[in-house]
MARGU-977522 format. One record per residue (C-alpha): residue number from 1; chain; x, y, z. Coordinates in pm, whole numbers. Layout:
<recs>
+-----+--------+--------+--------+--------+
: num : chaine :      x :      y :      z :
+-----+--------+--------+--------+--------+
: NUM :      A :      X :      Y :      Z :
...
+-----+--------+--------+--------+--------+
</recs>
This chain:
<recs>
+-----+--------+--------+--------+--------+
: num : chaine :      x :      y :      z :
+-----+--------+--------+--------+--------+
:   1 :      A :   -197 :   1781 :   1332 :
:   2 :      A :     89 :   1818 :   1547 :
:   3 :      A :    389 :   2049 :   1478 :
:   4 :      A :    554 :   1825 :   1225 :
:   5 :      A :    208 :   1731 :   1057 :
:   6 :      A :    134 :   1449 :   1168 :
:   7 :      A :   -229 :   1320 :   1207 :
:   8 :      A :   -239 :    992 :   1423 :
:   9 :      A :   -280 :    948 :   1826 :
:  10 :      A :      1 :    778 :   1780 :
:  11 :      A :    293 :    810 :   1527 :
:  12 :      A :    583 :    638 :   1406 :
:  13 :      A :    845 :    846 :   1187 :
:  14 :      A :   1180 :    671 :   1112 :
:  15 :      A :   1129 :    370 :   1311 :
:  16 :      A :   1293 :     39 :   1260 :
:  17 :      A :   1046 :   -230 :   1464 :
:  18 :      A :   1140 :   -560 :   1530 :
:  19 :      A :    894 :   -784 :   1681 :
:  20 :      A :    713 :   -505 :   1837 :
:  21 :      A :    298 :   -513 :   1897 :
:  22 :      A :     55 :   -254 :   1951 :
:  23 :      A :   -237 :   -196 :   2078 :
:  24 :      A :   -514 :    109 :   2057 :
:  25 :      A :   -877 :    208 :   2149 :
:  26 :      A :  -1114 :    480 :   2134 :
:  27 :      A :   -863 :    703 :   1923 :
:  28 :      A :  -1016 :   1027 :   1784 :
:  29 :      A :   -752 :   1130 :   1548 :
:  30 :      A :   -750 :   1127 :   1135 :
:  31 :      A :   -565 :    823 :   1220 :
:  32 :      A :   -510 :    608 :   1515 :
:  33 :      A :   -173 :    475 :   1473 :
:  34 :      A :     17 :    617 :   1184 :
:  35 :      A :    380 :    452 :   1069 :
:  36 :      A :    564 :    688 :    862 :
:  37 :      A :    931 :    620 :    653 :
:  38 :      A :    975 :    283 :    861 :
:  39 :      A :   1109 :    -40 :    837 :
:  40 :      A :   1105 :   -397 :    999 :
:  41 :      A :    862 :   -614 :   1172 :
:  42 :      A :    512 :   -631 :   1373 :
:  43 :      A :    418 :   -955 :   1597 :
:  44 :      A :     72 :   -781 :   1621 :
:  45 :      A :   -171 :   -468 :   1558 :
:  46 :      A :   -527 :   -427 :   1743 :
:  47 :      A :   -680 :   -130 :   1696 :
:  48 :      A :  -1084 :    -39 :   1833 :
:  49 :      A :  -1288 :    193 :   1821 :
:  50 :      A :  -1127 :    471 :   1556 :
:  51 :      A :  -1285 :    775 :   1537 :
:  52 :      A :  -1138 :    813 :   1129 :
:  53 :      A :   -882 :    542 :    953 :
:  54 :      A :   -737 :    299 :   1258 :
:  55 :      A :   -404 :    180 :   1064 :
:  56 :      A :   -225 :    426 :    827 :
:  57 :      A :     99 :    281 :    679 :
:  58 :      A :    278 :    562 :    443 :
:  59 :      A :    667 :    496 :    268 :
:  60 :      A :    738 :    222 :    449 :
:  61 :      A :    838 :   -145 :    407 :
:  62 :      A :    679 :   -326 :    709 :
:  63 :      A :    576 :   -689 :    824 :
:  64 :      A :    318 :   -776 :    999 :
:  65 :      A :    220 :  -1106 :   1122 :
:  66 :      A :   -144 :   -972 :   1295 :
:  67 :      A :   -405 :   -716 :   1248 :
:  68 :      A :   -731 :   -694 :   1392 :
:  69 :      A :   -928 :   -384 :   1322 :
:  70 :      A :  -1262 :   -327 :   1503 :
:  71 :      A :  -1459 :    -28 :   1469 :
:  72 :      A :  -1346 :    229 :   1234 :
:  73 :      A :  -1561 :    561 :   1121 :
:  74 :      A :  -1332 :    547 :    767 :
:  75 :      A :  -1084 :    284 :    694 :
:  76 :      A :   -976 :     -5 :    904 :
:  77 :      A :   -597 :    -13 :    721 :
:  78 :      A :   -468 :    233 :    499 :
:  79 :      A :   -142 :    214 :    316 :
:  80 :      A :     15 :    439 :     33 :
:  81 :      A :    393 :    439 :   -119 :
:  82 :      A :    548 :    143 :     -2 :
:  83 :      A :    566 :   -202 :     26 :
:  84 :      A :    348 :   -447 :    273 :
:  85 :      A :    360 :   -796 :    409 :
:  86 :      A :     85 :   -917 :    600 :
:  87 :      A :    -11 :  -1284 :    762 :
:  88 :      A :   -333 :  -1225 :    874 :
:  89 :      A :   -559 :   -967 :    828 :
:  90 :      A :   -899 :   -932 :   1047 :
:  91 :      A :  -1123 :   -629 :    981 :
:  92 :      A :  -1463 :   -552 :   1097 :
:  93 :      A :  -1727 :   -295 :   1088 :
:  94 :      A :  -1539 :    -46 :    904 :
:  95 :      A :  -1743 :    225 :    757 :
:  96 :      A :  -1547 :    289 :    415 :
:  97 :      A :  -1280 :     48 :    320 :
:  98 :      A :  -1137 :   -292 :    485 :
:  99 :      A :   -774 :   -216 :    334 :
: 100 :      A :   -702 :     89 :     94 :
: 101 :      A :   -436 :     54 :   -122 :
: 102 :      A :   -252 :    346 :   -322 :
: 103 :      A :     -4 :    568 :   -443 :
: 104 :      A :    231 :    287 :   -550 :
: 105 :      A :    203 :     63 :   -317 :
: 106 :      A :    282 :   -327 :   -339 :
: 107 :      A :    111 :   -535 :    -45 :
: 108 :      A :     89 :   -913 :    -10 :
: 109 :      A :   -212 :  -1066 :    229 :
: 110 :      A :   -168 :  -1441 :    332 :
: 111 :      A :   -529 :  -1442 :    487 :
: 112 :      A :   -784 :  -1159 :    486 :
: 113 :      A :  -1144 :  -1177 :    663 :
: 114 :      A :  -1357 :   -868 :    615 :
: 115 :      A :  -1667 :   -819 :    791 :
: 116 :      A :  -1935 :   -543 :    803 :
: 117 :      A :  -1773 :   -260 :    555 :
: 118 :      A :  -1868 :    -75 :    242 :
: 119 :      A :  -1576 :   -162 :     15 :
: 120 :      A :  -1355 :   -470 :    122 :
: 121 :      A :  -1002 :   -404 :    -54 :
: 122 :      A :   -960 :    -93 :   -285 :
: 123 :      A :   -688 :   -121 :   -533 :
: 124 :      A :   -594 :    185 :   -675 :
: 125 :      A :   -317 :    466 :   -823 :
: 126 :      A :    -23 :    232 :   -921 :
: 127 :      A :    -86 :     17 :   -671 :
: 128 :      A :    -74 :   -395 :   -665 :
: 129 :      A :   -271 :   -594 :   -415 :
: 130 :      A :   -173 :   -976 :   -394 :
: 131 :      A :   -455 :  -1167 :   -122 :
: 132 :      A :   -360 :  -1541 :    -96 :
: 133 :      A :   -687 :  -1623 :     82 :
: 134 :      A :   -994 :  -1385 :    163 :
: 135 :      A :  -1339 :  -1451 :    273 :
: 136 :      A :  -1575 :  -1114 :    296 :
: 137 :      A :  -1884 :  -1092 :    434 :
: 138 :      A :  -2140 :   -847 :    459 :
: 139 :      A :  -1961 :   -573 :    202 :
: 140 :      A :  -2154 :   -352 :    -39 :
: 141 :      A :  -1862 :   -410 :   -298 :
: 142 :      A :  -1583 :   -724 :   -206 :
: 143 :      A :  -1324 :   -462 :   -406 :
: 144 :      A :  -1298 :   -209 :   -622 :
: 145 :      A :   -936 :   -156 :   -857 :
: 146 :      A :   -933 :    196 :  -1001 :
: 147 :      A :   -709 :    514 :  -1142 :
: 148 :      A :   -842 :    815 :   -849 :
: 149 :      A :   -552 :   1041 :   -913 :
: 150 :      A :   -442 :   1138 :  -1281 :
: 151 :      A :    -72 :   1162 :  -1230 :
: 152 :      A :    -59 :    719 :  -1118 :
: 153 :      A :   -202 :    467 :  -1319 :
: 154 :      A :   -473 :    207 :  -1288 :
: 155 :      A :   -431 :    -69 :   -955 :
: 156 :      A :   -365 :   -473 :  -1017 :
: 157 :      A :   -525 :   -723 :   -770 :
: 158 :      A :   -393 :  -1070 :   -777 :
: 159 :      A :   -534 :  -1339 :   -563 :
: 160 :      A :   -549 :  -1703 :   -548 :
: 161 :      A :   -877 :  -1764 :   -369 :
: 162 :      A :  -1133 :  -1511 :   -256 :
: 163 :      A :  -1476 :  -1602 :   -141 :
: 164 :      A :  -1715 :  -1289 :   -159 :
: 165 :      A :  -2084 :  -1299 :   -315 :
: 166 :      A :  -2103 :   -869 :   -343 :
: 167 :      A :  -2056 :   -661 :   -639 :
: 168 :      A :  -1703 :   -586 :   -769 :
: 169 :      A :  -1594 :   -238 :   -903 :
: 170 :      A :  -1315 :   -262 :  -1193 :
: 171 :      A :  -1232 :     60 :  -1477 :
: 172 :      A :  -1113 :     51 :  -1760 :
: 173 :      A :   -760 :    193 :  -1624 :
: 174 :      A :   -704 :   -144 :  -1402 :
: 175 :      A :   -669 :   -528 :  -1406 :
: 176 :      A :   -798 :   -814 :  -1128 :
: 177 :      A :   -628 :  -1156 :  -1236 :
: 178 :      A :   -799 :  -1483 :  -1002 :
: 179 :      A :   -462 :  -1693 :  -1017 :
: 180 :      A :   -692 :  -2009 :   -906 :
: 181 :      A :  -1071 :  -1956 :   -846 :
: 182 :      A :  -1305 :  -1688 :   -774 :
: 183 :      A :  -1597 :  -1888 :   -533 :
+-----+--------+--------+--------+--------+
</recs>
């Protein structure tokens, strides 16, 4: 933590980013980068080698047209409370979750690949997760849409095409809807 509370290696509070990239290794914070009540636009997000969560997105409304996650000891991306555009999406080797979604959050995925993590997208607390296209491979669970915290509701995924052979995780509090075909 620093002395306004903040957990990443490297934060952004009240930013407005326009075309910006970023790129981290070998972080050993809670989170490597962590974008806080921003707005605006990402070319590009690589993050290796995170010692917790890499990418940690809270009350913001953010584009991004790239992230590539290698190597995280939690979650490769993490967002809560806000809403989330993303092109394409490249995780790998993430020891929790590819993507967590909560706390009210609304994110739209053109393209996802996940490879090498325990849950691939999490969907939960209010939350709705729309994934155009998503191929996972090598995931104990390809999702999992739940209520964790008692004062939100259940999540909503939404996608058009998703190819992932694993087991998926849905309660009785939430809703997946395949808009084309599950393969």
């Amino acid at each position: 933590f620093n002395s306004h509370g903040m957990t990443g290696c490297l934060n952004f509070f009240n930013v407005f980013f326009q075309d910006t990239s970023i790129d981290a290794e070998n972080g050993k914070c809670e989170d490597v980068v962590n974008i806080i009540n921003s707005r605006g636009s990402l070319k590009k997000i690589n993050i290796q080698n995170a010692s917790a969560d890499a990418l940690d997105l809270d009350f913001s409304d953010i584009n991004i047209d790239q992230i590539n996650v290698y190597n995280a000891k939690n979650d490769c991306i993490d967002v809560s409370a806000g809403i989330y555009n993303f092109n394409s999406v490249n995780v790998k080797k993430c020891l929790d979750k590819g993507v967590s979604v909560g706390e009210k959050s609304v994110i739209k995925m053109d393209e996802i690949f996940i490879n090498d993590v325990n849950i691939g997208v999490s969907t939960k607390d209010s939350s709705i997760t729309n994934i155009k296209k998503g191929n996972f491979k090598s995931t104990k669970y390809c999702y999992e849409v739940k209520k964790k915290k008692q004062e939100f509701n259940g999540g909503l995924l939404l996608f058009d095409n998703i190819l992932c052979p694993s087991t998926k995780l849905i309660d009785v509090n939430s809703l997946v809807n395949m808009n084309l075909n599950e393969l």
